[in-house]
MMTF fields as JSON, N, C-alpha, C and O atoms, coordinates in Angstrom:
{
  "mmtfVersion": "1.0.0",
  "mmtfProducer": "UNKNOWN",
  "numBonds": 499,
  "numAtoms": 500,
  "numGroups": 125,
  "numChains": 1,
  "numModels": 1,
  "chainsPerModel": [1],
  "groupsPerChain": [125],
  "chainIdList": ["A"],
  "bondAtomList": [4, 2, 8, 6, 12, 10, 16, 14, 20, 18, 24, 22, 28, 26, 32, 30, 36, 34, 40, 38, 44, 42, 48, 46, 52, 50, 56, 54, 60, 58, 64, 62, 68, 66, 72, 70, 76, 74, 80, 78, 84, 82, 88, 86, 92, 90, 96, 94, 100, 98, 104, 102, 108, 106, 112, 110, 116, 114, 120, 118, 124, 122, 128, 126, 132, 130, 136, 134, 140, 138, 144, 142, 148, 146, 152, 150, 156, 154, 160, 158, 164, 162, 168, 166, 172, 170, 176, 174, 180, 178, 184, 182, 188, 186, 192, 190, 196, 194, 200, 198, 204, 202, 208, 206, 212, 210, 216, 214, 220, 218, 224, 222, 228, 226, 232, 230, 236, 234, 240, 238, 244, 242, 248, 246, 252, 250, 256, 254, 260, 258, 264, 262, 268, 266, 272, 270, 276, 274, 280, 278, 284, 282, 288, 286, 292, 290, 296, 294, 300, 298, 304, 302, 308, 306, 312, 310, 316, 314, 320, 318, 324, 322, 328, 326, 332, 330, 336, 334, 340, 338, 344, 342, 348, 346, 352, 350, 356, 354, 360, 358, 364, 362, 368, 366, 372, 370, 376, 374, 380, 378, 384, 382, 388, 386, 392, 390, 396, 394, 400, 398, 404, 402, 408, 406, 412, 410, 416, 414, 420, 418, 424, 422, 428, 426, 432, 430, 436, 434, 440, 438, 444, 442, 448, 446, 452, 450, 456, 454, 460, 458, 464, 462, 468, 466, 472, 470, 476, 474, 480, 478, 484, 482, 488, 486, 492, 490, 496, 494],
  "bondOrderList": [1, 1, 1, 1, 1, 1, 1, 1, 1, 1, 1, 1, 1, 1, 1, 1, 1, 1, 1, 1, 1, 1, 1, 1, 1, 1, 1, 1, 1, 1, 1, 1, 1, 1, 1, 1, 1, 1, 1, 1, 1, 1, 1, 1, 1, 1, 1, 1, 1, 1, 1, 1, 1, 1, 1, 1, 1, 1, 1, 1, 1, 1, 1, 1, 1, 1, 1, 1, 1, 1, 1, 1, 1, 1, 1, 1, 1, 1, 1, 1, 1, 1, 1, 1, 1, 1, 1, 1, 1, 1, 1, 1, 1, 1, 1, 1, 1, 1, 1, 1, 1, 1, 1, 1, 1, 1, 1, 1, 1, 1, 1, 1, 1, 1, 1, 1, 1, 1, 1, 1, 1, 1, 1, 1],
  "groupList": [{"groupName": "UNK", "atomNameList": ["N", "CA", "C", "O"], "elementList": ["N", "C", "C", "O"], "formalChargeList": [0, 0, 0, 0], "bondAtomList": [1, 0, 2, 1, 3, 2], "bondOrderList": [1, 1, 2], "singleLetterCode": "X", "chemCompType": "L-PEPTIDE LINKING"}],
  "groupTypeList": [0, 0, 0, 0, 0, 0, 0, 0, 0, 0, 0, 0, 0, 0, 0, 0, 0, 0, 0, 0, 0, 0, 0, 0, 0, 0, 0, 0, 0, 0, 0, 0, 0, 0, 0, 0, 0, 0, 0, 0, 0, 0, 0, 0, 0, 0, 0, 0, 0, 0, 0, 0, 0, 0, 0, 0, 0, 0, 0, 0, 0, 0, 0, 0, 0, 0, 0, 0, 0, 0, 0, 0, 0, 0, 0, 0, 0, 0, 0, 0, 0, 0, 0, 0, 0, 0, 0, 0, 0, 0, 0, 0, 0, 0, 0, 0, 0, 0, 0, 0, 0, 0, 0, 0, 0, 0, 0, 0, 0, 0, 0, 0, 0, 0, 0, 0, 0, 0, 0, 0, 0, 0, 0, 0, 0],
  "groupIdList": [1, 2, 3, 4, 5, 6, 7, 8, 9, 10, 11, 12, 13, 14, 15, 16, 17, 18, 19, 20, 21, 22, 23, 24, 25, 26, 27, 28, 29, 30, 31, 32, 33, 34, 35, 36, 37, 38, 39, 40, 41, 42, 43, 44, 45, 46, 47, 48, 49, 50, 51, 52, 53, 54, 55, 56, 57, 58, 59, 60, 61, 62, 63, 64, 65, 66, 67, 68, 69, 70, 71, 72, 73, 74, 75, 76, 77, 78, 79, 80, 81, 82, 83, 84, 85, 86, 87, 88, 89, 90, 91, 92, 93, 94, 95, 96, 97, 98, 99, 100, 101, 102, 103, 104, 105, 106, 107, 108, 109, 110, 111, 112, 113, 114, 115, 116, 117, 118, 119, 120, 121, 122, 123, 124, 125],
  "secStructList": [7, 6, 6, 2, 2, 2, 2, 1, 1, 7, 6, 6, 6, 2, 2, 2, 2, 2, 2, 2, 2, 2, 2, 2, 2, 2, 2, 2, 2, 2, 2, 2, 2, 2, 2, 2, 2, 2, 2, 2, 2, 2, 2, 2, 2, 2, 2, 2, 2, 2, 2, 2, 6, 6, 7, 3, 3, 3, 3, 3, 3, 3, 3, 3, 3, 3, 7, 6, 6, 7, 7, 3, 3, 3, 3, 3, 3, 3, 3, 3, 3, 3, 3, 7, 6, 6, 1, 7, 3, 3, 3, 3, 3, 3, 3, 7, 7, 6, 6, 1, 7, 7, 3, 3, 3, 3, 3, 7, 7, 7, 7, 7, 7, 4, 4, 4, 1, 1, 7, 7, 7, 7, 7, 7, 7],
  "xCoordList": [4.754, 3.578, 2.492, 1.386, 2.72, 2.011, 1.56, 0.817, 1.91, 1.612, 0.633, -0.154, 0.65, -0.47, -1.343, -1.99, -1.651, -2.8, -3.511, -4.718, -2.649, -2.94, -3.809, -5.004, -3.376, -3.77, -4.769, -5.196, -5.151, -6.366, -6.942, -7.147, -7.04, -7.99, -8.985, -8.299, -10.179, -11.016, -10.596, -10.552, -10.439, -9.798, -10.736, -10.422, -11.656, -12.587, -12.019, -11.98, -11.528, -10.905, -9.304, -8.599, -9.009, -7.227, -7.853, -7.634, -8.593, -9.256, -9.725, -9.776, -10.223, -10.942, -9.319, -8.99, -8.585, -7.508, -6.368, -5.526, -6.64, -5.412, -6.364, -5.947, -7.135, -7.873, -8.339, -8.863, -8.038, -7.953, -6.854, -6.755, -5.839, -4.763, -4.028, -2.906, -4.615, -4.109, -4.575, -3.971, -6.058, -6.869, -6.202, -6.204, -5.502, -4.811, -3.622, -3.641, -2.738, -1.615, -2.139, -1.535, -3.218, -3.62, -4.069, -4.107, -4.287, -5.071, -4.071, -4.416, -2.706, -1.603, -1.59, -1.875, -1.149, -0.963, -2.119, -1.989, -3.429, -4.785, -4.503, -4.405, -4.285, -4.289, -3.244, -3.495, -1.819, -1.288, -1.512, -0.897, -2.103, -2.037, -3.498, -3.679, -4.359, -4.944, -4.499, -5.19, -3.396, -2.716, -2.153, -2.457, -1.153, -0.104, -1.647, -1.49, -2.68, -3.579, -4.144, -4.223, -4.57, -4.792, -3.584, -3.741, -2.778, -1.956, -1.383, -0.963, -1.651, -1.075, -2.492, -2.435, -3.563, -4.747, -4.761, -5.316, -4.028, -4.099, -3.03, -3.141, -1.838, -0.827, -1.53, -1.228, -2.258, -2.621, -4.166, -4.63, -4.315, -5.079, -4.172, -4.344, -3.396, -1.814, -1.706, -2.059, -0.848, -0.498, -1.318, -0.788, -2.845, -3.835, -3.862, -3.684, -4.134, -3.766, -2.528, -2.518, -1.816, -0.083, -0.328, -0.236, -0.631, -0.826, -1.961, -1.657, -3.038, -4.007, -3.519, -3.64, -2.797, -2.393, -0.573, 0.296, -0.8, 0.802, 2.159, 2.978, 2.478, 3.368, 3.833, 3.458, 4.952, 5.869, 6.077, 6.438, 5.68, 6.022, 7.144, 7.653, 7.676, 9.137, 8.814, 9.269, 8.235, 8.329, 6.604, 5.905, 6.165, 5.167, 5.229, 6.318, 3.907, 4.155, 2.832, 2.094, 2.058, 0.515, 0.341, 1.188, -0.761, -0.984, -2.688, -3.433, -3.176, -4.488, -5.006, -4.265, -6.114, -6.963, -7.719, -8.503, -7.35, -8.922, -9.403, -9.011, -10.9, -11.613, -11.132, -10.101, -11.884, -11.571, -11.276, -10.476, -12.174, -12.869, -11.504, -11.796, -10.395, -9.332, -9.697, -8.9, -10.963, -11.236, -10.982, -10.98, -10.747, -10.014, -10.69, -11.672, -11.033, -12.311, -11.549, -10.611, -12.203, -12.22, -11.106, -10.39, -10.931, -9.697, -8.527, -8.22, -7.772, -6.512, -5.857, -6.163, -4.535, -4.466, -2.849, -1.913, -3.033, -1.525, -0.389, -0.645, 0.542, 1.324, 2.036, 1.959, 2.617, 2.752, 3.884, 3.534, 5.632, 6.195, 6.253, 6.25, 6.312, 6.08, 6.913, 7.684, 6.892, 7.57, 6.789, 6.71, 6.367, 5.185, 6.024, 7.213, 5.099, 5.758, 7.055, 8.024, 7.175, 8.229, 8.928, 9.022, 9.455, 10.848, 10.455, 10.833, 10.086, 9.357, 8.942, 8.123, 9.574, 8.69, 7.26, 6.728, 6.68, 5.223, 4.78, 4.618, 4.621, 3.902, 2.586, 2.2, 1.761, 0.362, -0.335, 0.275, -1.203, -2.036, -3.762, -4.783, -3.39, -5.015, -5.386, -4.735, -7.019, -7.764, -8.091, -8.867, -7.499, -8.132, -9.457, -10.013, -9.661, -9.763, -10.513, -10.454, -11.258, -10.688, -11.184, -10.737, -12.167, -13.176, -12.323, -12.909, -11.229, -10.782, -10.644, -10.98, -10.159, -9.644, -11.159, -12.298, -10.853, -12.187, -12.178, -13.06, -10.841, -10.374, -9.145, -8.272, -8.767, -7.042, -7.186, -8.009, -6.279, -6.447, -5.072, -4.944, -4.14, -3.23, -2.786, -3.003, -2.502, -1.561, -0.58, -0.822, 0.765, 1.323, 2.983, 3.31, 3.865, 4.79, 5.797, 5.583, 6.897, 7.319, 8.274, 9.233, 8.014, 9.015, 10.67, 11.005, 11.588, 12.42, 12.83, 12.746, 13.538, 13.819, 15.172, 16.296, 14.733, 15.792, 17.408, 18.553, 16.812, 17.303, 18.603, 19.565, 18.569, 19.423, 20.204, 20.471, 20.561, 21.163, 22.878, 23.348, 23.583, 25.199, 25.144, 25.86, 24.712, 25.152, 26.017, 25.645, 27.001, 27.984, 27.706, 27.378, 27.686, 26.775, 27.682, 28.783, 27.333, 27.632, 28.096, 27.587, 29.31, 30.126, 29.668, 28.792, 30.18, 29.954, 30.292, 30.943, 30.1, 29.729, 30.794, 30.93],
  "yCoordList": [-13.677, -12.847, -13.57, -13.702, -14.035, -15.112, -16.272, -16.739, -16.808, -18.16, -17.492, -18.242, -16.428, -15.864, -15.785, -16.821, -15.415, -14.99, -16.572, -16.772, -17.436, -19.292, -19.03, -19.019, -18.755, -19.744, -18.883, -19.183, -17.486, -16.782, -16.728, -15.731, -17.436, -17.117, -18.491, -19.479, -18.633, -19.526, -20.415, -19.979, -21.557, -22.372, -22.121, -22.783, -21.603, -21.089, -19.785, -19.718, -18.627, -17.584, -17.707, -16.803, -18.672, -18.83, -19.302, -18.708, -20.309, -20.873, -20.222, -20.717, -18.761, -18.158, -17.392, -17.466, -16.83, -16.226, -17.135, -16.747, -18.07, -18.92, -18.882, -18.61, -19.059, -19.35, -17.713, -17.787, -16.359, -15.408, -15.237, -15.037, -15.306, -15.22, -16.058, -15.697, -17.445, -18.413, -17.893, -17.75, -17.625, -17.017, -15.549, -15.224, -14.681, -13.397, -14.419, -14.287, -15.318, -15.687, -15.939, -15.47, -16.627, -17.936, -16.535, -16.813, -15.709, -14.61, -13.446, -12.723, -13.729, -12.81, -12.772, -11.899, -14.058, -14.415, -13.988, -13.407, -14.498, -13.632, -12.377, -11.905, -11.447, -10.19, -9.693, -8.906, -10.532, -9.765, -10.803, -10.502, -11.539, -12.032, -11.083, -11.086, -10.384, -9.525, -8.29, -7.708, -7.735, -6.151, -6.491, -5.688, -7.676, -7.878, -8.58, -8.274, -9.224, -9.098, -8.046, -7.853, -7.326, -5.629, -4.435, -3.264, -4.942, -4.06, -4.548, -3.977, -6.112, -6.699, -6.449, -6.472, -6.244, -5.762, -4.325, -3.834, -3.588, -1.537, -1.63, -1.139, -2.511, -2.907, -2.859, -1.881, -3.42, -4.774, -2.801, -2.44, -2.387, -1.567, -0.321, 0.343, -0.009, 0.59, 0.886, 1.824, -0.648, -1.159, -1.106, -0.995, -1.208, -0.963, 0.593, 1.066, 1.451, 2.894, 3.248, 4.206, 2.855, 2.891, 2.685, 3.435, 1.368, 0.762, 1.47, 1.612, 1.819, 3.117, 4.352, 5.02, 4.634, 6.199, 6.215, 7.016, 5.157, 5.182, 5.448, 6.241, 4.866, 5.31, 3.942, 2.77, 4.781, 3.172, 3.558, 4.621, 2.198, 2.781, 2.243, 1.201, 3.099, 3.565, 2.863, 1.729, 3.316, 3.14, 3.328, 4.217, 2.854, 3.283, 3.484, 3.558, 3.583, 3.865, 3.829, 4.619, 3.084, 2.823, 3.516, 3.548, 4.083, 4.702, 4.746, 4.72, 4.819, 5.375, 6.695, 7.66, 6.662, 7.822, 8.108, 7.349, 10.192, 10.213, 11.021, 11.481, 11.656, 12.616, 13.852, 13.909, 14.923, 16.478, 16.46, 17.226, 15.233, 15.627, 14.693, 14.719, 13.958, 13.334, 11.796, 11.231, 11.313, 9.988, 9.033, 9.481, 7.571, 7.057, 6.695, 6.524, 6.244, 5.904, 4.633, 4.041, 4.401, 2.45, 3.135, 2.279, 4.03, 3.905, 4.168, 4.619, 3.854, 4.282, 5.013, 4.942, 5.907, 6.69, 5.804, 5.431, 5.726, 4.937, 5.963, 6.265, 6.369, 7.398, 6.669, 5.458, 6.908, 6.082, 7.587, 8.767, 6.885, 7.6, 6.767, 5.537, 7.524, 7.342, 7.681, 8.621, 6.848, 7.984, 7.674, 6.542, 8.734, 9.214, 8.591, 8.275, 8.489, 7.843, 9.401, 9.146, 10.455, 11.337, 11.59, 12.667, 10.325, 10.473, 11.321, 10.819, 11.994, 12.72, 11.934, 11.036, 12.425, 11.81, 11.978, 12.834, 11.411, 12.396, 11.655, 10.437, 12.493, 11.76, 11.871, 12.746, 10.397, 10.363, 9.69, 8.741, 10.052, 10.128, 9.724, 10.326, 8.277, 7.575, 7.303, 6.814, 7.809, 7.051, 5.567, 5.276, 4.732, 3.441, 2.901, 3.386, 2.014, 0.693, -0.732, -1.005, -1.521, -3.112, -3.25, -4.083, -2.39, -2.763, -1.52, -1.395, -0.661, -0.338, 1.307, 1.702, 2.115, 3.526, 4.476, 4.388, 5.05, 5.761, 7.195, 7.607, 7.901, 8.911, 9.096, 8.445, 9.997, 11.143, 12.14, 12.951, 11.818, 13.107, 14.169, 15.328, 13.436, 15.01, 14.121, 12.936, 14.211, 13.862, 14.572, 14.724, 15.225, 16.413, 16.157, 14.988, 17.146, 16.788, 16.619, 17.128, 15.69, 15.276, 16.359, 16.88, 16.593, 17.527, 16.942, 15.757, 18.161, 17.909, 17.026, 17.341, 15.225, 14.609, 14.583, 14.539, 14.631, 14.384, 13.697, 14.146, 12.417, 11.375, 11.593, 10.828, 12.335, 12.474, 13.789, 14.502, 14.043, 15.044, 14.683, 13.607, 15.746, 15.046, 14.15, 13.304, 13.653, 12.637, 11.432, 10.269, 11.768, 10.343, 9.25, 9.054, 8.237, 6.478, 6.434, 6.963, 5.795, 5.135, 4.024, 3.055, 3.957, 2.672, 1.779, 2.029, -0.088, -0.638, -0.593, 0.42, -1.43, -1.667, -2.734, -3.269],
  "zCoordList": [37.474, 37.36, 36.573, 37.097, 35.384, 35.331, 35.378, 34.516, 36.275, 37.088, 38.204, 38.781, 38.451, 39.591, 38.379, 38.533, 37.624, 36.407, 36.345, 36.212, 36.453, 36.221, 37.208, 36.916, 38.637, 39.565, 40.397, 41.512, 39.502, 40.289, 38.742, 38.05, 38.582, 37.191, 36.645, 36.378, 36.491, 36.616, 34.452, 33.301, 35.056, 33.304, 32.472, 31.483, 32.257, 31.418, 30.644, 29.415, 31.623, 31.131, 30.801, 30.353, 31.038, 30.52, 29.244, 28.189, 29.309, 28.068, 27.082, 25.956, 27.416, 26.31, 25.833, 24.649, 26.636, 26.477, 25.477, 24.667, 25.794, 24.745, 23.47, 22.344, 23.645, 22.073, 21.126, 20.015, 21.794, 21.269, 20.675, 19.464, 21.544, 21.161, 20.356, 20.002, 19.903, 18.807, 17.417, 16.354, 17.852, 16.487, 15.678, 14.491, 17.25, 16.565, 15.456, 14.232, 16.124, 15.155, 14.006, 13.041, 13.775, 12.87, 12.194, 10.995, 12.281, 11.771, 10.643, 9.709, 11.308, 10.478, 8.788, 7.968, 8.696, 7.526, 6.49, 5.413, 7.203, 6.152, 6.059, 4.926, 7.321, 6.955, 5.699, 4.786, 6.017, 4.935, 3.349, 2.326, 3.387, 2.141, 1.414, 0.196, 2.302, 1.899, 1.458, 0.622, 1.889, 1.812, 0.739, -0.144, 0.203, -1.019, -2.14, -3.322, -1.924, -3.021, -3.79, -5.003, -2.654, -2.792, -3.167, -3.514, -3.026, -3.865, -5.401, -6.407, -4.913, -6.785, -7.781, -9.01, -7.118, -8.023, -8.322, -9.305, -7.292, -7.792, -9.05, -10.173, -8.429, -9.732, -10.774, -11.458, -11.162, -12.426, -12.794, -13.876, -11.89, -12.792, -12.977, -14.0, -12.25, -12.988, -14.309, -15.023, -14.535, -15.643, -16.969, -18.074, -16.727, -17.641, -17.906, -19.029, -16.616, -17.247, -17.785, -18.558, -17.614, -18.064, -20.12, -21.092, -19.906, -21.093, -22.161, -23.346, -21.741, -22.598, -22.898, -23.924, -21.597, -22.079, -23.063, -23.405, -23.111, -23.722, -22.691, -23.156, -21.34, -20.393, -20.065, -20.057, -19.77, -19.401, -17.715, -17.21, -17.045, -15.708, -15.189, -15.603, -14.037, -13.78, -12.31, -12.16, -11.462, -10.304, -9.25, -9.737, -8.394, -7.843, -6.322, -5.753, -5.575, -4.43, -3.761, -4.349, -2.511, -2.467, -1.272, -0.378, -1.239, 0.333, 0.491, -0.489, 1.945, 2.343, 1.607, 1.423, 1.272, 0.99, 1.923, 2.493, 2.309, 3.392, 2.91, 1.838, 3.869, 3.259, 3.775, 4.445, 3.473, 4.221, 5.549, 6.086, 6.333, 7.548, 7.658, 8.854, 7.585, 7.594, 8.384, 9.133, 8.063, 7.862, 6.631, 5.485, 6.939, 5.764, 5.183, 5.906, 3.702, 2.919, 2.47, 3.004, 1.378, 0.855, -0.232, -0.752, -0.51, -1.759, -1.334, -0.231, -2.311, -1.884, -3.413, -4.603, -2.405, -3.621, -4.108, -3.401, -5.32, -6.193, -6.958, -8.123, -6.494, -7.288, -8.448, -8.238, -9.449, -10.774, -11.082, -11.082, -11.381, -11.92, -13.073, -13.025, -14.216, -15.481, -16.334, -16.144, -17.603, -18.489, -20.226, -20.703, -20.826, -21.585, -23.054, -23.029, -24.373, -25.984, -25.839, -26.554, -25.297, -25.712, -24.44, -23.852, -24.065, -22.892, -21.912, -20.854, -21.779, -20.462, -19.116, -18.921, -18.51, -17.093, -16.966, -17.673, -16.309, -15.343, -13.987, -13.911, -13.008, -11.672, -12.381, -13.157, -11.785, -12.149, -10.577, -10.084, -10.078, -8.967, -9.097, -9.428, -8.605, -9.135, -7.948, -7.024, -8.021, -6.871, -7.238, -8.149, -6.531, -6.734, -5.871, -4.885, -6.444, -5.308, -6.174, -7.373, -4.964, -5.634, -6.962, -7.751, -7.241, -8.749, -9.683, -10.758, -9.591, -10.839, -10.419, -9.302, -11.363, -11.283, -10.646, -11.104, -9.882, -9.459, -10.264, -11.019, -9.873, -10.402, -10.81, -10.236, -11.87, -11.47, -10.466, -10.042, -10.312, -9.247, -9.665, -9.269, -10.544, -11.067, -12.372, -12.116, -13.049, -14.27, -14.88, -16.078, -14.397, -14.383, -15.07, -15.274, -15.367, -15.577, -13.916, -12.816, -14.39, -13.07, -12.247, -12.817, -11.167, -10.507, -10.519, -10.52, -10.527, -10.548, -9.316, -8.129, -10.142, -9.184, -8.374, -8.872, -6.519, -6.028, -6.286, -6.237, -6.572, -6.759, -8.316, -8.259, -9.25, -10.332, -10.24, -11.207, -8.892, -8.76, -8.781, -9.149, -8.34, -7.947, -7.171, -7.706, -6.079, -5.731, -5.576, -5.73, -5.312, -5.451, -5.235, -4.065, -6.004, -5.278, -4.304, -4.455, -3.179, -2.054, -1.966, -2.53, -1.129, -1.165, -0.631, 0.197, -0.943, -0.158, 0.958, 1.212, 1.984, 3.554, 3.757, 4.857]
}
């Protein structure tokens, strides 16, 4: 099937076609060395709110921010499990983005977690 695409297709357009499609590969690696920069920078302003408010962080988690109208905007929102100078947990919920904290959006005590329930650990495999 494609050897007919070769041989009805003028070398100009195989030509433009190989060279899109080299540029998509050559193109991967930027994209994600952009997504893991952008998230080691929401990190790094994390860690600064972590570090002002007195919290030690436990664990995080990065996602898209949208608006009402459920379009995506330039921030993203960073969840931050925590734990406060008096042993306490807390989920904390920051609007980020690349220049620094935009907003809170909750600073709350932490819901009871799934995860420290009975549960028996799981065997190896």
């Amino acid at each position: 099937m494609f050897s007919f695409f070769l041989a009805s297709a003028k070398p100009a357009t195989v030509l433009m076609v190989v060279i899109i499609v080299v540029a998509g590969i050559v193109a991967l690696p930027a994209f994600y060395a952009v997504h893991c920069g952008l998230t080691y920078c929401y990190l790094q302003h994390a860690h600064r709110f972590c570090r002002k408010n007195g919290y030690e962080l436990l664990r995080w988690r990065c996602g898209p921010a949208f608006d009402k109208s459920g379009v995506k905007t330039e921030f993203s929102v960073f969840e931050i499990d925590c734990r406060d100078a008096h042993g306490e947990r807390k989920l904390v919920r920051l609007l980020l983005w690349l220049f620094g904290i935009r907003k809170v959006l909750c600073d709350e005590k932490y819901p009871e977690p799934i995860d420290d329930g009975d549960v028996p650990p799981s065997k190896p495999v």
